[in-house]
N, C-alpha and C positions, 0 to 999 in steps of 0.2 A: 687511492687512499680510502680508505674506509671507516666509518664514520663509528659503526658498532663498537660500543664497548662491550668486548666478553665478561658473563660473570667471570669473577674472580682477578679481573684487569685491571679492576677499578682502585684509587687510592685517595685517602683523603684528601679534598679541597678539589679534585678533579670534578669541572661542571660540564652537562649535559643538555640538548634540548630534546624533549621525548617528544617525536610526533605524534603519539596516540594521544594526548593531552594538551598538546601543542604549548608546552612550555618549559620554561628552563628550570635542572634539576643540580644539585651540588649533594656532593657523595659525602659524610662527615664521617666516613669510616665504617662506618654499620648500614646504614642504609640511603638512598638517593632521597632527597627533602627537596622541594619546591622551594624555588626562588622568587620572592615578591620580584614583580617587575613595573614596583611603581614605590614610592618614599610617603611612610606615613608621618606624621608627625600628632603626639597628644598634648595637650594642656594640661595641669595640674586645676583642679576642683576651685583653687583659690582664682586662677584665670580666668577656669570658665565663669563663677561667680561676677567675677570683674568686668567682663564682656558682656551679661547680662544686664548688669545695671549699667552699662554706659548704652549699650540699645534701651532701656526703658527709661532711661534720663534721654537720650535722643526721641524717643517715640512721646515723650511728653511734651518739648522745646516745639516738636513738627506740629503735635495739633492744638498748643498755646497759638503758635504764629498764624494759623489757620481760624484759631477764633480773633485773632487780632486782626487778621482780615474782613471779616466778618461784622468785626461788634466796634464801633468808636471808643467805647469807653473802656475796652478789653486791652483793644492798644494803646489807650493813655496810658492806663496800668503798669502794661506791659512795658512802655515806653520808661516810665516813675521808679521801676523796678530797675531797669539796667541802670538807670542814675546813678540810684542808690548804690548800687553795685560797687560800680565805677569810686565812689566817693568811699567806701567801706575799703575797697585795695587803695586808693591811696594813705587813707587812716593806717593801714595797717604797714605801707610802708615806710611812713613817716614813724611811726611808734620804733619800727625796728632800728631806723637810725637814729633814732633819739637814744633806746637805749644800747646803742652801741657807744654812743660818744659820751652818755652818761657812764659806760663802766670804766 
């Protein structure tokens, strides 16, 4: 069996691996095109934006917690802060069943 395709053999969607390049080709009718042989995947502008600020909201939490290792009074703060946090989500889900059973 022989592996060669002659010109003029060739049909569309028929693939290929060209050893002088060492890699695989698919014919679309006119001419042999290089076939990725690995899966790319892109993000939309709005993702990547999104992924930026959840690393730069990460990269700020790592060196808060690093000065609250550091300083006593950093981690009080620090400490005062998630409280408040804590006590601001339950505010806000108390308000939502209020006004759910208010309407």
């Amino acid at each position: 069996m022989n592996p060669y395709i002659p010109p003029g053999g060739q049909s569309a969607g028929m693939l290929r691996y060209n050893t002088n390049m060492n890699v695989i080709e698919a014919y679309d009718g006119q001419v042999w095109k290089e076939v990725s042989s690995y899966a790319s995947v892109a993000l939309t502008g709005e993702a990547e934006a999104l992924l930026d600020w959840a690393r730069k909201k990460r990269d700020e939490e790592m060196q808060l917690d690093a000065l609250a290792r550091e300083h006593p009074a950093i981690n009080l703060a620090l400490d005062n802060l998630k409280k408040a946090k804590t006590q601001l989500d339950a505010t806000i889900i108390l308000s939502k069943e209020h006004d759910q059973t208010t309407s």
